[in-house]
N, C-alpha and C positions, 0 to 999 in steps of 0.2 A: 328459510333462507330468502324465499321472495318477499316475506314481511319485511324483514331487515333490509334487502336491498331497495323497495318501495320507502320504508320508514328511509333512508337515508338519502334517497332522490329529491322526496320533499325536504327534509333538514337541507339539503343543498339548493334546489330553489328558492326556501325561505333565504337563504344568506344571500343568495345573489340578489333577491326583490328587494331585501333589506339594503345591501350596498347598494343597490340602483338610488334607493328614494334617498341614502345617506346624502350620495353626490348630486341629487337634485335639489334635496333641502340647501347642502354648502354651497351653493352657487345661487339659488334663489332668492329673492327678497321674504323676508319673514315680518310677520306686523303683530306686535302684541300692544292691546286698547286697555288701560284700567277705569272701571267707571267712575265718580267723581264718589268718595263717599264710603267706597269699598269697603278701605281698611286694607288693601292689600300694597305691599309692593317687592317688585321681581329686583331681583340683583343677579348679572350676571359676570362673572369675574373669574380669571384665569386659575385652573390647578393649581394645587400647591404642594410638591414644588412644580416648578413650572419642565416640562419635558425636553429633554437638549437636543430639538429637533428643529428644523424647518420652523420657525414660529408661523402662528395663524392671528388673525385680528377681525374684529367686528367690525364691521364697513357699515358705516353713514356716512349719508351727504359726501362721499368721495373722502372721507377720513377713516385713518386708521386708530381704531382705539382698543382696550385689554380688557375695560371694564364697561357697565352697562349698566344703570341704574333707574328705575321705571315707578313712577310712585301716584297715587289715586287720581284720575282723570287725566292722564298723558296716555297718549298714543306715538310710537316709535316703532319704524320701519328699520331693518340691518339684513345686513348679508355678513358672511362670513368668507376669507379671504382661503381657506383652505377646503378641499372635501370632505375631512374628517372634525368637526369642530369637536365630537363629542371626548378625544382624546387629548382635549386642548382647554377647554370652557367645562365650569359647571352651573346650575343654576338654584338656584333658592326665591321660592316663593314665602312671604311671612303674611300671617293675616293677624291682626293682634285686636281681639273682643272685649273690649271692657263691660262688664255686667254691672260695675261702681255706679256709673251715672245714668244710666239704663234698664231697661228689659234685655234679659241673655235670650238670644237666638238658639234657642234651644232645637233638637231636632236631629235630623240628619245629615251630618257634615260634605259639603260637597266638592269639591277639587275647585278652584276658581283662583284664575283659570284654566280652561282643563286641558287636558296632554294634548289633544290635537290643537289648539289654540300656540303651543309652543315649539320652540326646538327640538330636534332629538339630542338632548342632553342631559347628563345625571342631573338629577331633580329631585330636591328637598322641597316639602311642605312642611311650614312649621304655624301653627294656631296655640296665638299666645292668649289667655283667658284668666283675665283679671277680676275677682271676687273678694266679698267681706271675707273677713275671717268666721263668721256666724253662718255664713251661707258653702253647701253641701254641695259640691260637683260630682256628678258622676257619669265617668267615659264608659260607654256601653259597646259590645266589640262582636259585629254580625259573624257566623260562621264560616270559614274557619275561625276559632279560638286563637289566643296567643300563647304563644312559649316562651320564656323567659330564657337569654342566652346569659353569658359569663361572659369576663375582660377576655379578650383574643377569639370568643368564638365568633361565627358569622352564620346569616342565614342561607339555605341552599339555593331558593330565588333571586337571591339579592334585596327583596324588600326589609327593612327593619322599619321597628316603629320605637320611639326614642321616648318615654315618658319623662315630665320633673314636676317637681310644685316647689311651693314658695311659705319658707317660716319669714316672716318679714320680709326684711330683701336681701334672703339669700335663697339663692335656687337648691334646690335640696333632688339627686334622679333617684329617681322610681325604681327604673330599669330600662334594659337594650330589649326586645320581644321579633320572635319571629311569626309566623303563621303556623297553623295546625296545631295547636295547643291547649291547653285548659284553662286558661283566665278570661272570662267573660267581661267582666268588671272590674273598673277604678276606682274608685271612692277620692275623691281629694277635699282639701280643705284651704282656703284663701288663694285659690286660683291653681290653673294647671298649662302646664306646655308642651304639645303634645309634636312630633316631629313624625313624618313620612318620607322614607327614602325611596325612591324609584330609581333605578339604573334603569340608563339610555333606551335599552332594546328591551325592556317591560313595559305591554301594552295598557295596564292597570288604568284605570281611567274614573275610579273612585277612591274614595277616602276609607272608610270599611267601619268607622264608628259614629256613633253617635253621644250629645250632651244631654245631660238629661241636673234638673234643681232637685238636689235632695238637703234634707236639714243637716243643722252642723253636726261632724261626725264626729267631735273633740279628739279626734287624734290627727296624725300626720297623713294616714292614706288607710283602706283597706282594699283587701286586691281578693277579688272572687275570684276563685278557681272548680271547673264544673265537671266529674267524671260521671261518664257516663255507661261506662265497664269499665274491665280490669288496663290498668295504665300506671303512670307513673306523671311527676312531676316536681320537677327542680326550682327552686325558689331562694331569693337573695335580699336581705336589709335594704335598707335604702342605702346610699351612695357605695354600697358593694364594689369592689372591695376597699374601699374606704372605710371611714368611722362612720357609725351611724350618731345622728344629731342628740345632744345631748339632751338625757329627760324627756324622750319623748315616745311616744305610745304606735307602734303600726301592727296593725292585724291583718292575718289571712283567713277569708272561709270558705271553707272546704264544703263542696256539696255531692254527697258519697249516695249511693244507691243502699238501700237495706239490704239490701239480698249480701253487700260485699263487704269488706272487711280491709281496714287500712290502718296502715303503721307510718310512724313519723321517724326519721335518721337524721341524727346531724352530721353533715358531710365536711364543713368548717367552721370553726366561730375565735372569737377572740373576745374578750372581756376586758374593760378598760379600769384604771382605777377610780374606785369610790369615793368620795367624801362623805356622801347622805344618801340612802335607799339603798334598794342592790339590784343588780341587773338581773333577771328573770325571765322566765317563759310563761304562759299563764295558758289552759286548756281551759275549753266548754267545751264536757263532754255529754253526751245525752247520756241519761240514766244515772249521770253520777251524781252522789248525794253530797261531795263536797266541791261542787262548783263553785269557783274555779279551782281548778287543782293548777298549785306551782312547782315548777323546778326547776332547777339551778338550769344551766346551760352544758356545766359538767354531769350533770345525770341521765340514765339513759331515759330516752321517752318516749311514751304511751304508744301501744299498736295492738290489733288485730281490734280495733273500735269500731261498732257498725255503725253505721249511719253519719248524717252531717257533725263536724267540729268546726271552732274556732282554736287559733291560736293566736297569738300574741306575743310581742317581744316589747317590754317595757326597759326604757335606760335609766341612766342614775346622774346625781351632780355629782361631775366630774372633779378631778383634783385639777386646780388651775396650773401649778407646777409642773404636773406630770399625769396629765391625763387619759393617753394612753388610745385604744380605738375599741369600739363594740364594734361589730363584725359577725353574719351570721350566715351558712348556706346550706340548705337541709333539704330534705328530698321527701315527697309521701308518696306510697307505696298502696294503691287499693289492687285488691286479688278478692278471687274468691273461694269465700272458708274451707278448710281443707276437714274431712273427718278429724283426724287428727286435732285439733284446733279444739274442739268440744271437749275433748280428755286431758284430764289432770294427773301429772307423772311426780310422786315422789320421791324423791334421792334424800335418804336419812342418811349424812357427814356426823349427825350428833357426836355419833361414838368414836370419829376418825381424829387425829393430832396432826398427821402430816401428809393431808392424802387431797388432792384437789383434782376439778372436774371441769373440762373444757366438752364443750359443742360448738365445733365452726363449723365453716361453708370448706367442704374439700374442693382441691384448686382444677378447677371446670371449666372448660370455655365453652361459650353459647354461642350458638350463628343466628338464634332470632332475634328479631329487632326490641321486642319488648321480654323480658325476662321476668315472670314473678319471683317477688322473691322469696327467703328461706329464713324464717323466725323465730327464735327462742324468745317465747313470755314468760318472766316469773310472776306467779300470783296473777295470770292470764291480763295481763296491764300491761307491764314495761316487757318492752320486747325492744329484744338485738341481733343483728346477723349473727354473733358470738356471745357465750354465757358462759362467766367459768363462776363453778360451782365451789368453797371454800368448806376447810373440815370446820366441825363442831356446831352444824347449823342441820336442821331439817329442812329441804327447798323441797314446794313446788312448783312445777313448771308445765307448759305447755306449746305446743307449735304451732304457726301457723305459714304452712308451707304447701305448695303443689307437688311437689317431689321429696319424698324426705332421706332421698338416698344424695342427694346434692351437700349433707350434712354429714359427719360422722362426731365422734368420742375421741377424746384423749387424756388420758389421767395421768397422775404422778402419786407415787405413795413410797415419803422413806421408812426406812427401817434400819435405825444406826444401831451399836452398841457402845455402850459410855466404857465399864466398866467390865472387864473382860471377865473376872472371876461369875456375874453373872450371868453372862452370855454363853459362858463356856461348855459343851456339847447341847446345848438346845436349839431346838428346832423349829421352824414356821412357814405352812402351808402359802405356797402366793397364789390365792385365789381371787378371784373377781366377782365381789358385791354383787347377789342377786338385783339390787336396787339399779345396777348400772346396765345387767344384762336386760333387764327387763322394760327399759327405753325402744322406743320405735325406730331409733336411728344405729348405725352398724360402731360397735364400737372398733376404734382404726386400731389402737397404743392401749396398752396397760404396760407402764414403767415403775417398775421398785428400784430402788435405789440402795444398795446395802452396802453399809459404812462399819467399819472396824477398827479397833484401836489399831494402831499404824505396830508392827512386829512382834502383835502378839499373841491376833486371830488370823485364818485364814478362813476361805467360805467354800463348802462344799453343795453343790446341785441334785437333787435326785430327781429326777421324773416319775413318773407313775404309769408312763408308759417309755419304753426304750428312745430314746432319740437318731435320727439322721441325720446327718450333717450335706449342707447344702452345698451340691457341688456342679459345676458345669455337668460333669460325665453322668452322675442322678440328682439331679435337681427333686426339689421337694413338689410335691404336686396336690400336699393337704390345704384344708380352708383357713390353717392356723399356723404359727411356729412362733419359735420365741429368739430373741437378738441377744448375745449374750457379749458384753466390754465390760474391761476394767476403766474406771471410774476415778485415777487418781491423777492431781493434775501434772501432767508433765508426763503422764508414763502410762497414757490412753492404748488399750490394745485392745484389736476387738476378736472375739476369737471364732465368730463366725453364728451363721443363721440356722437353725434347728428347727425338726419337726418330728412329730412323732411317728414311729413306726420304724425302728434302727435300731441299732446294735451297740450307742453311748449307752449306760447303768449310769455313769455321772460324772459328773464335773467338778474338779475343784479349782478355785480360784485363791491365789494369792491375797489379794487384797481389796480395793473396793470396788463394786461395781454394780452396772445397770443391768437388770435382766429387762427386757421388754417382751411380754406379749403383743402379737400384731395379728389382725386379720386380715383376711384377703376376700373376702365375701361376705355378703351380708347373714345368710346362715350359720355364719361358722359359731355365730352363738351360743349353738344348743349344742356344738360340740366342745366348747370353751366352757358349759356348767359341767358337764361330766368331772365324776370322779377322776377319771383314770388321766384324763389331762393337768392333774395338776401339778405344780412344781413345789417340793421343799427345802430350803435352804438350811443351812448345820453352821453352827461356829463351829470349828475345830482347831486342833492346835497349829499352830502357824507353821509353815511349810517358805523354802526360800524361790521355791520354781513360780513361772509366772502361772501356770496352769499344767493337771494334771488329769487329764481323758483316761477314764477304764471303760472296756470295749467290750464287748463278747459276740463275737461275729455270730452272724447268721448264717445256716448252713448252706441255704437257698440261694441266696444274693451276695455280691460281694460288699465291702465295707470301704468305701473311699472316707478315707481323712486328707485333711490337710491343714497345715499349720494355721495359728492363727495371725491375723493382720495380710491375709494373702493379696489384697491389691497394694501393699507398699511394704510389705515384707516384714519379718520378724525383728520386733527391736535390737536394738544393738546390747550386747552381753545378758542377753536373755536365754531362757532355756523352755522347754518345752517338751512332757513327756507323756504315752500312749501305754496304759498298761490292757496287755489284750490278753485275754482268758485260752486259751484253746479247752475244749471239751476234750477227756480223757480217749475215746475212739474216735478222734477226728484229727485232721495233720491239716498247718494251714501253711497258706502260700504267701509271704508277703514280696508286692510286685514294685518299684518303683517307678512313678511315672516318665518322667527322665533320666538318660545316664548321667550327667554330671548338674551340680548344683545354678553352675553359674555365677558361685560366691564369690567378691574379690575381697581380701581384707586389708584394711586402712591399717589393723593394729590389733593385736590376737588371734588367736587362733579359733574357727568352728571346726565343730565336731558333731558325728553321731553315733552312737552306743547303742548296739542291739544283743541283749541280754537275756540270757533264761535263767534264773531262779534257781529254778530246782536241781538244773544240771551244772550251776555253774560258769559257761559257757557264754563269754563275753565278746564281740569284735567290736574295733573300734576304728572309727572311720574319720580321715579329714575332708569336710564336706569343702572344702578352698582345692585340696590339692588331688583328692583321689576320685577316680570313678565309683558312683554311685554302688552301692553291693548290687547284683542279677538276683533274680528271683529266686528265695530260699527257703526250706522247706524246717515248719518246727511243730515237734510235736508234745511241748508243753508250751504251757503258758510261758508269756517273754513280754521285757519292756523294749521300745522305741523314745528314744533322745535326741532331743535334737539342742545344742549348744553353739549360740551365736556370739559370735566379733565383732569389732566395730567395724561392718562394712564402710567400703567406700561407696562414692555417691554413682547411684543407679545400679546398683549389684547388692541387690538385698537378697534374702535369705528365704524363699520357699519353698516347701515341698507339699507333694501331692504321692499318695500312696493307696495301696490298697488290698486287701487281705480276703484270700478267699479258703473255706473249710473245706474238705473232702474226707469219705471216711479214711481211716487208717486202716490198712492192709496188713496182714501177719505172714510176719517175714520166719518160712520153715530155717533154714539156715540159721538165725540169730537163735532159735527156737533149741537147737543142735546145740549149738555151742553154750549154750548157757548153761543148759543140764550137763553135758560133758564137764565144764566149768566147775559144777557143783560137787561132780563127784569127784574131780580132783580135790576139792576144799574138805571132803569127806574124810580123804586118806590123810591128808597132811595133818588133821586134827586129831585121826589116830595114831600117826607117828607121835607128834606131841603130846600126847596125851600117855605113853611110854617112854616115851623119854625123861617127865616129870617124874616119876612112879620109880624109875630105875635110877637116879639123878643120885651121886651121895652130896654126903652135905661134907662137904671141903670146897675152899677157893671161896671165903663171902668177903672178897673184894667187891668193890664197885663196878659195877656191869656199864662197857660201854658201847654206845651206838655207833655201829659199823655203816656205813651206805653202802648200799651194793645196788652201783648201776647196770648190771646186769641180767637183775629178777625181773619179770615181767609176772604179775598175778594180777591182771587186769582181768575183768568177766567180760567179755567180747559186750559192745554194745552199739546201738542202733548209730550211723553216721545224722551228728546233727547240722551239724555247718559243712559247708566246701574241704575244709582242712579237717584231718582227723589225728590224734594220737595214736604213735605207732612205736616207737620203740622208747620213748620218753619214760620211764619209770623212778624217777627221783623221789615218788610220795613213798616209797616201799623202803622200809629197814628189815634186814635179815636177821640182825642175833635179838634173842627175844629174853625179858628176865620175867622170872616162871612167876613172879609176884606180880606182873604191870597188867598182863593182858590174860584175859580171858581164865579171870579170878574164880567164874563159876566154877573150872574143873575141879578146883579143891575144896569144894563147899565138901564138908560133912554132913555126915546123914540126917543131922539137927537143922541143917537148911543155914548154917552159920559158916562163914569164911576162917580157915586156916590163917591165911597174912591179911589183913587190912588191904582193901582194894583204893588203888593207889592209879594215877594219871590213865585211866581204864578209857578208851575212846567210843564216844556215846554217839550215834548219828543225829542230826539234830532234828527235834521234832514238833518243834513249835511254829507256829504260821509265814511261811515264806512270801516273798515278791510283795510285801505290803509299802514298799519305798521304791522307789524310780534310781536309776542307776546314777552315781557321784563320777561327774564328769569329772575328766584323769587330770595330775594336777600341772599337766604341761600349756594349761589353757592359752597362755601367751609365748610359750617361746615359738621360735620359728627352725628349731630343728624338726626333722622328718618324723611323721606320725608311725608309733608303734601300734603293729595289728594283735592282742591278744586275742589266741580263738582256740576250741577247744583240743589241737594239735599243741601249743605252747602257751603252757601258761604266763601268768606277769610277775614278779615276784614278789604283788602285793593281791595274787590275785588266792579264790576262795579253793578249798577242794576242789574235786571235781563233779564229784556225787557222792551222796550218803551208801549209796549202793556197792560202792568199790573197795574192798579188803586193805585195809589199811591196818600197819603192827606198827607200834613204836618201844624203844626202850628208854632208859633213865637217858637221857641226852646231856654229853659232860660238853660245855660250854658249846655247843654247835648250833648254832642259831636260821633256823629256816622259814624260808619268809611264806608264812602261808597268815590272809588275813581273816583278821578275827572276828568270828563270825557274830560274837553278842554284840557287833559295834552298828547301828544302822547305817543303810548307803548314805541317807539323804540327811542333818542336823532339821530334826523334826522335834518343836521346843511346846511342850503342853502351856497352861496358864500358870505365869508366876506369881505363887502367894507374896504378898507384901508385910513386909515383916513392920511390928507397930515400934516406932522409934520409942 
């Protein structure tokens, strides 16, 4: 604190000693003498534009005048009419050396005359030096070095140094240069004009280079530049950003330390048009057996080179019509060689079709002032901040970088299918090229891209290890996970981010899509080769849901799902469905994260269907109109549906849920009744089974079905839902024809049936819940949603279980709505053979 208050005391007496001598200088007589011979002369002349203040004026001999002109052996006294002249007046000193008719005054250039000899005002020096074209000039530049700026930059002192030469008599700039930089040296060729800027309050009181005769250097200029460690430098054509001079030759040479290692970047250029030659770059590089090495200015070029280079920028004759501009600004890069840098990394694409390979810079901000940089060489030569690798090619490649975690990987590799009838249930592993894992830098992306004929494949996922799905409430915490969207345009959904170690078995998708690998650490490599992480994708037969999740919770933990597209909500007349396993001694909970959806609809109706399978047992919910279901208890397997509308704008469609197992409990009571149950079904079979025995044969009328809503022969069973069946018995008929049911009692001793068995009711026993529930078909009206749940059935709904005593008889035209069960929920369409015209 006392530094700074001490450092600011001084800055503050500097500024008042400084305004002291300002207002002594403006009010005092001032005398500048030029001696006869010089070559010099001072001009001094108002701002431009001029400032819309108070004006001030140069005072002689009791005149006011604006301007001041001072030329070889005059001596002239002036005051100035204000105390600030330096915000009113500038000044320019020019000294112009012909070498034509003379010896050049070679040496070191000196200020004349010098700063205290003058006013305090901005102050140009400019030393105009007039040469053969056969004869070599070179401006030598004491340390500090310069640095070359661009149009609009400036330097932090205020001094700049303003280079040009001369092709005939046209002035041709070099460049703008500030201090502390790497260009030692000028080289020019038939004269040079060199300009020094000093602002006012810069005590600078020398000129900082020197001339020196060198022979002709047949080109335009070459501009030394000298590193001396690791740095960097920015360099520009001549009349940058301008065209550079047509057909003409300008070099840079670089003087690099052995120990370091430097790469060249083009930061802009333009090319103009040709008539004869071509515009080029040209290298001298040490060790190289084909010096000069050329190339184009569209090519990447040459780095991690040790030692000194030249380069070179040659132009062309231009098209007089339409010539156009060359234009070039490139930057070298010395650092020092990284291990890494000595090793040769191959990536064999030979065998790939659609599979490409990028290395960039991942997006980092630096706070150092010098930053090395970070380099991909192929064939340890041409190096780029960025390398993308193309299939059906063997590359190698090499780095030369300080950090090579500032770098990562990104691939792409499709895998479409043309023709369905081949594609159709085959499979393929999405793995990652040991050649890719096996780079030093972290791979970020691996993206497949999987494409199917448009309605007539769908794509199904399986992991190799169980999946999580990535949620606020458990967030994924592994080194890896995979991104999973559909891919088609106009009907992009993304269904959410995965990781291993969950309760998804797999995924299936509709139609096209991108699965990405993505890492989150640079280790996560060696968990990204394992077997167990990998993914395999199936064509299967096309499906109309947008996606279909099968679950099998974990006993442990609970299982959060949620829709996919969840920060902008589930498309509009899409659907979405969760088929969850329950474990036969476990009972699971599914919990909803909110009571109501939030949905509004524009125009249809949403819906959600929670369905069990095996019992039949259906509710159906409108997610626009009703509160969400509470937390309900199922102890088999059961699907979740979700069915969207075309919401209106900002009321979209998601949900968040969650399922947790516990074991199942044996309920004594259910245990009771069910045996009791049995042994009623005992008796009643032994009635019937005398009754057929003692039966005479009169009356072989046609037997008809009676309903009798009064039987109940229901077996007591477990409550599955909120609602239950209770006195509803409409599946049950009472008169029975002794031919229809329960054919075995008449088997003879031969093991052969008496009557031909006839409409005999079979429990069904072939594979259940392999379809997702058919949203009801009221999708769009706007009358009130019907709840079927296992208390009332729908009258298109299925039995209720294969478990439940069910008799039927010949049925004379009475039609009962029970649906049929061979029909699938969901139109599920295998591959269409194509028939040959």
């Amino acid at each position: 604190m006392a530094r700074s208050a001490c450092g600011f005391s001084v800055a503050l007496l500097g500024a008042l000693l400084l305004g002291t001598a300002r207002l002594l200088r403006g009010t005092e007589a001032s005398e500048i003498l030029l001696p006869v011979g010089s070559g010099v002369t001072v001009h001094m002349k108002l701002v431009s534009p001029a400032l819309p203040v108070k004006p001030c004026y140069i005072v002689m001999s009791r005149q006011h005048v604006t301007e001041l002109i001072i030329s070889p052996g005059e001596r002239k006294s002036f005051t100035f009419s204000c105390s600030n002249p330096e915000k009113h007046f500038v000044l320019k000193i020019e000294k112009n050396i012909d070498c034509m008719s003379g010896p050049c005054p070679f040496g070191e250039v000196r200020l004349q005359p010098s700063t205290s000899e003058l006013p305090i005002l901005n102050r140009t020096f400019i030393w105009d030096v007039r040469a053969h074209k056969s004869i070599g000039l070179e401006l030598q530049f004491a340390t500090p070095r310069l640095r070359q700026i661009g149009p609009g930059e400036s330097c932090a002192d205020g001094v700049t140094h303003s280079i040009s030469g001369h092709i005939d008599a046209t002035e041709v700039r070099i460049g703008t240069f500030c201090s502390n930089g790497t260009v030692s040296r000028i080289k020019m060729q038939e004269g040079v004009k060199m300009s020094l800027h000093l602002p006012w309050f810069h005590p600078r009181n020398f000129s900082g280079f020197s001339i020196a005769n060198r022979s002709s250097i047949k080109r335009l200029c070459i501009i030394e530049s000298v590193f001396e460690g690791e740095g960097s430098a920015t360099l520009m054509s001549a009349n940058y950003p301008g065209g550079f001079p047509e057909d003409e030759l300008m070099t840079w040479q670089f003087v690099v330390p052995a120990h370091l290692r430097a790469s060249v970047s083009f930061l802009n250029f333009n090319v103009s048009n040709c008539e004869r030659k071509e515009e080029r770059v040209e290298y001298y590089i040490p060790g190289s057996t084909t010096n000069p090495e050329v190339f184009r200015l569209e090519d990447k070029q040459p780095g991690n080179m040790a030692g000194n280079f030249n380069l070179s920028l040659q132009g062309c004759d231009q098209d007089a019509q339409s010539p156009g501009i060359l234009r070039l600004q490139f930057q070298v890069l010395v650092q020092r060689p990284q291990n890494e840098s000595s090793k040769t990394y191959t990536v064999d694409l030979s065998q790939e079709r659609t599979m490409s390979l990028t290395i960039e810079p991942r997006p980092v901000k630096h706070g150092r002032r010098f930053v090395p940089g970070c380099f991909v060489c192929l064939e340890s030569r041409t190096c780029s901040t960025n390398v993308t690798l193309t299939a059906g090619s063997k590359h190698k490649i090499s780095f030369l970088c300080d950090d090579l975690t500032r770098l990562w990987v990104n691939v792409e590799k499709t895998l479409s299918c043309v023709d369905h009838r081949y594609c159709y249930m085959k499979s393929f592993n999405l793995q990652v090229p040991p050649d890719i894992l096996q780079l030093p830098v972290q791979l970020h992306d691996f993206s497949w891209k999987l494409l199917v004929p448009k309605d007539r494949l769908s794509l199904m996922l399986v992991p190799g290890q169980k999946l999580q799905q990535h949620t606020r409430e458990r967030p994924c915490n592994t080194s890896f996970g995979y991104h999973v969207a559909s891919n088609t345009p106009g009907q992009e959904l993304y269904f959410g981010s995965f990781c291993p170690g969950g309760s998804i078995e797999k995924i299936q998708v509709k139609q096209n899509s991108v699965v990405t690998l993505r890492t989150y650490a640079p280790s996560s490599q060696q968990e990204v080769s394992k077997q167990w992480s990998l993914l395999t994708v199936s064509f299967i037969p096309y499906f109309k849901e947008e996606g279909i999740f099968t679950v099998t919770p974990d006993t442990k933990n609970k299982v959060y799902l949620r829709s996919p597209n969840w920060d902008h909500g589930l498309p509009a007349l899409s659907s979405v469905s969760w088929n969850i396993s329950v474990p036969s001694n476990q009972v699971a909970c599914l919990t909803f994260f909110r009571e109501r959806s939030g949905l509004a609809c524009q125009s249809g109706r949403a819906f959600m269907i929670i369905q069990e399978p095996q019992t039949r047992a259906e509710e159906i919910f409108s997610l626009e109109e009703e509160i969400l279901p509470k937390p309900s208890f199922h102890r088999h397997s059961f699907w979740v549906n979700i069915s969207n509308c075309s919401p209106m704008n900002g009321k979209q469609l998601d949900l968040l849920f969650w399922v947790t197992l516990t074991p199942r409990t044996v309920d004594l009571a259910v245990i009771i009744g069910a045996a009791g149950g049995g042994a009623l079904l005992l008796f009643a079979l032994g009635l019937i089974i005398c009754f057929v025995k003692k039966k005479k044969k009169v009356d072989k009328g046609p037997a008809v079905g009676i309903y009798n809503g009064n039987v109940n022969t229901q077996v007591p069973q477990t409550q599955k839902f909120q609602k239950r069946r209770k006195d509803n018995d409409s599946h049950v008929y009472a008169v029975i024809e002794d031919t229809m049911v329960y054919g075995h009692l008449l088997q003879d001793s031969g093991g052969s049936f008496t009557q031909p068995e006839v409409d005999t009711y079979r429990p069904f026993q072939g594979p259940m819940g392999d379809c997702p529930p058919t949203p009801p078909p009221i999708l769009f009206s706007r009358t009130p949603t019907a709840k079927f749940t296992a208390d009332e059935l729908a009258p298109s709904s299925p039995p209720e279980s294969e478990s439940e005593p069910y008799t039927f008889s010949h049925p004379n035209k009475v039609e009962v709505g029970v649906r049929e069960t061979g029909i699938p929920l969901l139109n599920i369409q295998g591959p269409v053979e194509e028939t040959e015209e």
